[in-house]
N, C-alpha and C positions, 0 to 999 in steps of 0.2 A: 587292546581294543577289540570289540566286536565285530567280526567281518560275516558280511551274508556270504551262504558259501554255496550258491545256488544263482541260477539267471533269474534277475530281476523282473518282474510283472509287475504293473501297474493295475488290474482290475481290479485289486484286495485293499487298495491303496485305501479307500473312503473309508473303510472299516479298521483300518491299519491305523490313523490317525487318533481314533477314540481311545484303539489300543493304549496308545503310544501316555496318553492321557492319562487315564485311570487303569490299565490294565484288562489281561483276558477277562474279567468278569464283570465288566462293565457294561457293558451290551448284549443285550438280546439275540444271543448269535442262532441262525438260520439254514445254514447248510455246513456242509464237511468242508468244504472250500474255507469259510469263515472259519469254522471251529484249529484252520491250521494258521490262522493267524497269532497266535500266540509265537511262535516264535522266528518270525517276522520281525528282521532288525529295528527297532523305533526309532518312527522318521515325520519331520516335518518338511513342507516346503521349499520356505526362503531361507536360506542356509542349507539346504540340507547336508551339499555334498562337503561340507567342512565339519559336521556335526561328528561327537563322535563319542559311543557308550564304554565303559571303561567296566570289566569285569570283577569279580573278588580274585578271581583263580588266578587273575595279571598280577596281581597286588598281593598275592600270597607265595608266588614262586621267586619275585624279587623281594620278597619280604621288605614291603612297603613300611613305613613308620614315620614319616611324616610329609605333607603338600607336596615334595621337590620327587619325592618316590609315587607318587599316586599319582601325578601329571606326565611323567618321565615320556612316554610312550605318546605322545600326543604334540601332532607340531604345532598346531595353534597357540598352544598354551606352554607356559615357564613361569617359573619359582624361582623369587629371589630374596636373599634374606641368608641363607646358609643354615642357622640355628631356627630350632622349631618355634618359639616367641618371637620369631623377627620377621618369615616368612611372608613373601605378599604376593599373590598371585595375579599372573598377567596375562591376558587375552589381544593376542594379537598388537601386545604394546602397550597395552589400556590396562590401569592398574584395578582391583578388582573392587573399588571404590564406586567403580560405572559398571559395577555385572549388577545380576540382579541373582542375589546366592543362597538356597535353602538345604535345609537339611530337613527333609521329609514334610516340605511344604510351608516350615516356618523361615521365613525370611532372618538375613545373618546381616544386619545391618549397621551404620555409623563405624565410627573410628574413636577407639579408647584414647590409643597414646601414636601419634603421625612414627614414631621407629622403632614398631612393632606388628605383628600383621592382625589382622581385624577377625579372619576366618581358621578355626580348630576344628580339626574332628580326625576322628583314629580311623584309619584304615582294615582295622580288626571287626567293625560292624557294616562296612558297609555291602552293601548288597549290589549295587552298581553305583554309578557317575555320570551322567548325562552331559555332556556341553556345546553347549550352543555359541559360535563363533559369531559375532557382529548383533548387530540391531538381529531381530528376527517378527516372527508372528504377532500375533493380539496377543499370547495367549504366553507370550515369555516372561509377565510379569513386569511391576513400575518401575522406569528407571535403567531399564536393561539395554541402554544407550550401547554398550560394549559387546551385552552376548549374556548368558548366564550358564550356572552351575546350579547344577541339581542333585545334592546328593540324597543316596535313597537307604537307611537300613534294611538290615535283616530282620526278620519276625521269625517266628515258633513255626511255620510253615515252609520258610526255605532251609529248614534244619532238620525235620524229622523228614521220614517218609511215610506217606498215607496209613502203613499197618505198625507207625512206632507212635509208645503213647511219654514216654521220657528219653531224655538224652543228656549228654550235656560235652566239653571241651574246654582240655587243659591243656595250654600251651605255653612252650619258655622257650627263651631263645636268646643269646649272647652276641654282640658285635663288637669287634676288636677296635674299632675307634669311634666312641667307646663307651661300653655299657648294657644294660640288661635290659630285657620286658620279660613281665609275666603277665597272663593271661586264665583269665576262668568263664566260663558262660555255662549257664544250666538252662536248660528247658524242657516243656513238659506242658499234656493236652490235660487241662483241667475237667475238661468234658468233651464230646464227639465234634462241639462248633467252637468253644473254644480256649488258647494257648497262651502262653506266657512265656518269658525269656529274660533274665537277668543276666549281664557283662559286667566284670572288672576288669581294667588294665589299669597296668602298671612297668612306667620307663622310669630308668634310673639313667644317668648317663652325666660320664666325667666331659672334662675338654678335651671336643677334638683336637688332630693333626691335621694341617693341611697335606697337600702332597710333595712340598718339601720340607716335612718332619718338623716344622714349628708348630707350637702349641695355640692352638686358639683361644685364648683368656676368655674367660667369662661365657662360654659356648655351653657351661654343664647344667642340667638342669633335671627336673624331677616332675613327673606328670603323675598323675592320677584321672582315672575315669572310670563312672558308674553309670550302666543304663538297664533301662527294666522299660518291656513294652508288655502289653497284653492286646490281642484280638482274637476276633472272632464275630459270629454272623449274632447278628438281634434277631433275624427272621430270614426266610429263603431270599430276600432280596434285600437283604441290608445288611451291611459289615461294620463293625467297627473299631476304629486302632489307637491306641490311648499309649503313649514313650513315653518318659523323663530323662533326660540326658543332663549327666552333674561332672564339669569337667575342671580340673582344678590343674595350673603349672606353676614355678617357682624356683628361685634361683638367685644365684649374686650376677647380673650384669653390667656392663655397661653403663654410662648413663645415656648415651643413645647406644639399643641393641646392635642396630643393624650395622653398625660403624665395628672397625676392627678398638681391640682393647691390648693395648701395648703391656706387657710385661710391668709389675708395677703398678698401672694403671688403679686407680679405684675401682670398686664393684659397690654395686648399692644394690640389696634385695628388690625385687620385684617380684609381686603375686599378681596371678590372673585366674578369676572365676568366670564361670557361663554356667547356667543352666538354662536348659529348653523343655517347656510342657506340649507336646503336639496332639491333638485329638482331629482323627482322619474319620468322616462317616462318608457312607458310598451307601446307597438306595438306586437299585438297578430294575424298573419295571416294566421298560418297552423299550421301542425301539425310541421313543421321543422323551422317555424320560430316564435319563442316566446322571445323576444328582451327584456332588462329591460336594463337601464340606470341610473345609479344614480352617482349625482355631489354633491360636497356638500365644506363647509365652517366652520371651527370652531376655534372661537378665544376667548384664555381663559387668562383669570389673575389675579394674587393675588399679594397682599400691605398688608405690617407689618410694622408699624411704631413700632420699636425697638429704642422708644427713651434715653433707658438707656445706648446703646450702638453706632450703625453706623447710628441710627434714620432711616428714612420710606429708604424701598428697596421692589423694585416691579421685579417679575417675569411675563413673556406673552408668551404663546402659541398661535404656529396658526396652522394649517391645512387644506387642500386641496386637494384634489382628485377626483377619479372618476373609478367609475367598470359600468363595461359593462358584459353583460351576456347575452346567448342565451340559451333557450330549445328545443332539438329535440326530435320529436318523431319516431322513425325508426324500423319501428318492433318490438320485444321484446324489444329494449333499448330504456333510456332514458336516454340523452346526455344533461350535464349542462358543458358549456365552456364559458371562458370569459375570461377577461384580466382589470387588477387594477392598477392603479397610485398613489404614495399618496407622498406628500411635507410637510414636518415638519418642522418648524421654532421656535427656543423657545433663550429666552435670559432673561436676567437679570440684575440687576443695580441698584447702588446708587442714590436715590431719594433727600438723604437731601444736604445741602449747609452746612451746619456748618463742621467743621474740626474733630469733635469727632470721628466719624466712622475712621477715619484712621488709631487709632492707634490697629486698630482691623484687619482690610484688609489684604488680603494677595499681595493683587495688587492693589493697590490703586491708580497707574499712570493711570488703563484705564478707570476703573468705571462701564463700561458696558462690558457684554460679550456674544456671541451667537455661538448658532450652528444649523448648517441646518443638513435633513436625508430626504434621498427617498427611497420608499421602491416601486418596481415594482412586480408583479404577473403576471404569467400566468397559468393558471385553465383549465382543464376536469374533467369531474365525467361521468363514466358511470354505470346505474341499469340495469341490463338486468335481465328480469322475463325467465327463461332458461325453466321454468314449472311452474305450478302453487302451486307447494308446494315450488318452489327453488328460492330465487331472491339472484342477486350476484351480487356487486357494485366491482369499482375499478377503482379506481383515480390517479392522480398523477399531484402535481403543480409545479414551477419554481419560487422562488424569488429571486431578489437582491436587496442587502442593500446596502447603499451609505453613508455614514458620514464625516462631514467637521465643523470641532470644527472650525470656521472663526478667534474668535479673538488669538487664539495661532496657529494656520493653522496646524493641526495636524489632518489629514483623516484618515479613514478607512472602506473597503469594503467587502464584502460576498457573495457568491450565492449556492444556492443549492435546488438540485430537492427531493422534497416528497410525496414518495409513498403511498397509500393506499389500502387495500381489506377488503372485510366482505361480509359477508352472512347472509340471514334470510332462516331460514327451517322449514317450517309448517310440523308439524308429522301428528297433525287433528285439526281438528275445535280449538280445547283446548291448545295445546302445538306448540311453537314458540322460538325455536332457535335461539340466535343470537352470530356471531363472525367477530371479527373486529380486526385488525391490521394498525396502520396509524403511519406513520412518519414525524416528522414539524420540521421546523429549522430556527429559528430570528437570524438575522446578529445583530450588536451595532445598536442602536437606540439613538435617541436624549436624552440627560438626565436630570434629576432634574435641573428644572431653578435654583434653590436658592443653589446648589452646584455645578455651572457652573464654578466658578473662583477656580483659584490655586497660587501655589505661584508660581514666574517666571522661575524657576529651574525646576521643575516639572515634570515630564514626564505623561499626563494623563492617557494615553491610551496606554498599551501593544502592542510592532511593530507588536507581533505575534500574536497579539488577534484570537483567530477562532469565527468563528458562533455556537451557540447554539443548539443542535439536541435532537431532543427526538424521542421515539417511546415507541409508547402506543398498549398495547394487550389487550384487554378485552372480557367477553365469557358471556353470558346471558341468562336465563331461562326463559320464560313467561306463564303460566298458566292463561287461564282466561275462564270464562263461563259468565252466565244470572247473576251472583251475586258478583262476585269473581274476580280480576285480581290482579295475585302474581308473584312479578319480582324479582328475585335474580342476582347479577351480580359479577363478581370478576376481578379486574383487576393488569397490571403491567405498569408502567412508570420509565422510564426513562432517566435523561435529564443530556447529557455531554456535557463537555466544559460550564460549568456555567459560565454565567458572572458576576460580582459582584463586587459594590466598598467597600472593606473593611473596617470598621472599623481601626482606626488609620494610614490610609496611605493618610488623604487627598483626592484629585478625582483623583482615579486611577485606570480603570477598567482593569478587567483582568479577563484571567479561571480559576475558583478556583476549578474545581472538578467536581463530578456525585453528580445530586441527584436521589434519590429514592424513588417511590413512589408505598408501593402498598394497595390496599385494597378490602374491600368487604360492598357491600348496599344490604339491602333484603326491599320489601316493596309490602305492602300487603293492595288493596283497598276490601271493601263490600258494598254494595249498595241492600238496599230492604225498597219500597214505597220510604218515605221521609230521611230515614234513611240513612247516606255515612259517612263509617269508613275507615278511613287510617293511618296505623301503619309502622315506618319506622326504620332502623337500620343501622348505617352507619360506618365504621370500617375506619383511615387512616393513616398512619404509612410513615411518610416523613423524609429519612437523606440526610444530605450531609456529602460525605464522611464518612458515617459512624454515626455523630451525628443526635440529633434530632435539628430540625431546631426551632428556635425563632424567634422572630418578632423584637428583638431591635437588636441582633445580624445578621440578616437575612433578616435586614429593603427593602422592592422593592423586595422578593425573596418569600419569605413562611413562615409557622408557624405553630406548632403542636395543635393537637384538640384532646381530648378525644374520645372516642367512642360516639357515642349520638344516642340515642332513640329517637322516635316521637310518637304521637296518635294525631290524629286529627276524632273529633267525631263532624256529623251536623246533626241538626234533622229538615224536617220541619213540624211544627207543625200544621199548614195549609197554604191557600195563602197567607196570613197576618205577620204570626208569623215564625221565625226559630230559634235555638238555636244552637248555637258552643261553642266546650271546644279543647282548644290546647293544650299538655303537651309534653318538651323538656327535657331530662335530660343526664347529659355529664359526663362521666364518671372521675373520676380525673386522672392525668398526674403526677408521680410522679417523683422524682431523674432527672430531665432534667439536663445532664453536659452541663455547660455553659463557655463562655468567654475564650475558648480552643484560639480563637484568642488575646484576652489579657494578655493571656502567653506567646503566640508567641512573640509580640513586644514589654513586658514586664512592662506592665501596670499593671501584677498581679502576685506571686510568682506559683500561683496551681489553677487550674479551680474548682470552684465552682457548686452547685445543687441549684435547684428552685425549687418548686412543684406547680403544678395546681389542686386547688381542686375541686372539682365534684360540682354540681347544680342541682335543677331542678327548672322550669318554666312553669305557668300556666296561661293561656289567658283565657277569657272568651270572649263570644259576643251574643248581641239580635238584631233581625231586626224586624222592625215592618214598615209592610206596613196599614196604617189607613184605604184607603182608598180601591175602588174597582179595581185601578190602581197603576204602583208603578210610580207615578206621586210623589206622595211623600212618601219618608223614614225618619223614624227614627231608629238610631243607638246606640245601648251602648253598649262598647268594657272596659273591666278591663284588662289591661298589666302587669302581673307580678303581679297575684292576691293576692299571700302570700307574700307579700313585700320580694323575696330573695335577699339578699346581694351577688352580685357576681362578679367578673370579667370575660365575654366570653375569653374562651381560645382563639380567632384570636387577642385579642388584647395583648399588650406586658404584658411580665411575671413579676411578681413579685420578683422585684432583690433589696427589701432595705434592706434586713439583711445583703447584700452584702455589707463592708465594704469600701467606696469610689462609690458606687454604689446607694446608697441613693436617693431617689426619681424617678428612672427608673422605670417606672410600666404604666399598662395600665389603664385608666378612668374604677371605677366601673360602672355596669350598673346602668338606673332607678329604682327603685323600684315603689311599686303596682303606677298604674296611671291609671285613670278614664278619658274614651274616652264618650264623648258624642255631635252628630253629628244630623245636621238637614238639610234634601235635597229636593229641591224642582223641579221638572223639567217641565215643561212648553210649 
């Protein structure tokens, strides 16, 4: 993570927000003071003191490769899933169904198949991670009831330096459980304003081992990925950045992923595509008019050929929209407002021709089935610096939601406004107050392609369905000096009128209740010479209605975590040499009552306990730069260095003592695996 390594000030703050927005060239900057805001940690608000930017150089020394390595370092958030097609990431409990998730501004939306994860992207492009814990500002985008993720690529400008006009990087790298990646990226300044950048990667990768030497079936898999950006300026005040991201994986699993695959067991191929179009324009002319535009395109799909049963059936996602956003600067305030559009399209459907599948179907007369959703925004955020010890934000956005299940023509709509406030308080140099209150609220959204059809009686969707609302309160401490920055936060959330398809009723969504979320993170950076310690602690206690929330019971909703610790210790040893040790440990979950719903509809005589037991986990990692340049790297990263046996609490609970519940459980993790990585840049 990013830690400011310097005593916090609050005067830059107003200008530090636009930053954080669009970037140093977004605004019309006016003195030297301003001009050092560029590397000024990026910060909002409401949330802020849980927010947290995730580097490439974090993600390249553990040699990251997939969600569970790119979050690692961050206690708000966990990965659960084990294998990279199963992976679903969780904020604070809240499964990432309720973030609101971009990859360079294009929204990562719906759910293909409910035991597989919704969000991919390699850690080889990315440029940072942004994450926003809980509800937050206007300005976190529709939907973002939980918090969101922003991830951000590289361009042709974070890779060359100002007097290089080509470059490019080759990189391979080997893990002992188990498998390969290779790596290539070229780029080059087409003219003095502007660059271009092309990526391949490529993971090969058998079945893992857990950490006590069993084989994980069905874990192996094969990725592919292609991306090409080009930018550059139109004119001294206008930029602009045009990607394609074409991401391809595949493999024999499971027929549900995320579930362990016994020895034996069948495997049925599943394919998964995405590609994303992004075009970014930024028109930067004053201080009142700082423009940013982003259009973009995503269209995703998975195929399971279920030959034992209705044979191949494909789910597709698309997506489309467009935000628009300006910056003003007006004296004390700093005004971000815009307005968002976003089209969802997703369906589903019987691929094979043979007559098997039908006698499985529940509708078998139509074969395919779709539904659209629009979801519209309208955005303010204002930061007004009132003095320079007081900065006070306060927002408020508009969305509506639109849904039209097409092949059973059954709609339904939403709207509502959500407020925000918070404040930062500088007491002195050292201490920094921060308090936040924001309210978000998702209307029905498009749903799991692969649980689109019903049977023709059916009623899917509640007349009375309401929109989802939450409001999040959080209060935070920050302490920091020349050596020191200590951030304690406590919060409360929220979130009524859940919506949720139940367990045994079929596709039927409805309000099932409150959930509740509250918790507490303390975290505590030290930094002296080469030396940076950071120690974190994270507390998160989530019910609904009362229970504690699980991931098979709670599938698309949430899931309980233990308390968990962090240490993350780096040293460098000089230019050449640096050493890191990571250690996680999660406290155990005991007496989870379970399957309160399988009483209800009488699948079970009396609800049930599960327990989650405790872990801990140990990374290591070396860098070594050979040379007098880090032209070239060599890397060695050990993952789960004391081989532990375990299953991460975000993934589903252990229910096979559970009698008729046998084999519900979530994939354990890898055990210990040997990263070793060789980069060459050019």
């Amino acid at each position: 993570m990013k830690n400011t390594r310097s005593p916090m000030t609050l005067k830059p703050l107003v200008v530090a927000v636009a930053l954080a927005t669009f970037g140093p060239q977004a605004i019309a900057v006016e003195s030297e003071e301003e001009q050092s805001l560029a590397s000024i940690e990026k910060m909002t608000v409401v949330g802020q003191t849980t927010n947290t930017v995730i580097t490439p150089q974090e993600l390249e020394k553990f040699q990251a490769n997939d969600l569970a390595d790119i979050f690692r370092l961050v206690p708000s958030v966990s990965v659960g899933g084990s294998v990279g097609i199963a992976q679903k990431i969780y904020i604070r409990g809240l499964e990432d169904t309720l973030l609101n998730i971009t990859v360079d501004g294009a929204p990562q939306t719906g759910t293909l198949f409910h035991h597989i994860g919704r969000v991919a992207i390699s850690p080889e492009l990315l440029k940072e991670v942004d994450v926003q814990a809980g509800a937050g500002e206007a300005t976190s985008g529709a939907g973002a009831i939980g918090g969101a993720i922003r991830f951000k690529t590289k361009n042709v400008d974070d890779l060359l330096a100002a007097d290089e006009r080509f470059g490019g990087t080759v990189k391979g790298g080997y893990f002992t459980n188990d498998g390969y990646q290779a790596s290539g990226t070229l780029y080059g300044r087409l003219t003095d304003n502007w660059g271009a950048m092309g990526s391949y990667v490529y993971v090969d990768r058998e079945n893992m081992e857990d950490g006590a030497g069993n084989e994980l079936f069905g874990t192996a898999a094969e990725q592919q990925l292609g991306f090409f950006k080009l930018n550059g300026e139109l004119t001294e005040n206008q930029q602009l950045s045009i990607s394609v991201e074409q991401r391809n994986e595949q493999g024999d699993f499971g027929a549900r992923p995320n579930w362990p695959t016994l020895e034996g067991d069948t495997l049925f191929p599943i394919e998964g595509d995405r590609t994303t179009f992004v075009l970014n324009h930024q028109f930067n002319l004053n201080r009142y008019v700082n423009l940013e535009t982003s259009l973009y395109h995503t269209s995703a799909s998975v195929e399971q050929d279920r030959y034992d049963r209705w044979g191949k059936y494909g789910g597709d996602m698309t997506t489309y929209g467009f935000d628009i956003r300006n910056v003003s600067l007006v004296g004390s305030h700093t005004l971000t407002y815009g307005f968002e559009l976003r089209q969802d399209e997703v369906s589903s459907e019987y691929l094979a021709e043979d007559a098997i599948w039908q006698d499985w179907a529940w509708d078998a007369s139509v074969g395919k089935f779709e539904e659209e959703g629009q979801v519209l925004g309208i955005y303010i955020q204002d930061h007004w610096q009132i003095t320079d010890a007081l900065l006070l934000s306060v927002g408020v956005r508009y969305d509506q939601y639109d849904l039209e299940q097409t092949t059973y023509q059954n709609e339904t709509d939403s709207d509502g406004v959500s407020p925000n406030i918070g404040l930062n308080y500088q007491f002195n140099d050292n201490w920094l107050l921060t308090v936040g209150y924001a309210e978000a609220m998702r209307g029905k959204e498009v749903g799991d392609a692969f649980t689109l059809e019903q049977a023709p009686d059916w009623v899917s969707i509640d007349p009375d369905l309401k929109a989802e609302e939450v409001d999040n309160t959080e209060i935070g401490l920050t302490y920091s000096d020349n050596h020191w920055q200590v951030t304690a936060s406590v919060y409360q959330s929220n979130i009524d009128n859940v919506i949720l398809d139940q367990i045994g009723r079929g596709v039927f969504y409805e309000n099932v209740g409150e959930l509740e979320m509250q918790g507490f993170e303390l975290k505590a950076n030290y930094w002296y010479d080469g030396l940076n310690v950071v120690a974190s602690y994270s507390d998160n206690d989530s019910e609904l209605n009362g229970n504690t929330v699980e991931g098979y019971e709670h599938i698309g909703l949430a899931n309980a975590r233990g308390d968990t610790w962090g240490l993350n210790v780096s040293y460098l040893l000089s230019d050449s040499w640096e050493l890191g040790w990571n250690f996680m440990y999660v406290d155990d979950l005991n007496n989870i009552e379970v399957l309160q719903r399988g009483v209800e509809i009488g699948w079970i005589d009396q609800t049930q306990f599960i327990d989650k037991p405790s872990y801990d986990v140990h990374d290591i990692y070396v860098q070594w730069l050979p040379l007098d340049s880090d032209q070239l790297k060599v890397n060695l990263a050990v993952q789960n260095l004391f081989d532990e046996h375990y299953r991460d609490h975000s993934s589903v609970g252990d229910y096979n003592d559970i009698p008729g519940w046998e084999g519900v459980a979530g994939l354990y993790e890898a055990g210990r695996d040997i990263r070793v990585s060789l980069s060459y840049q050019f």
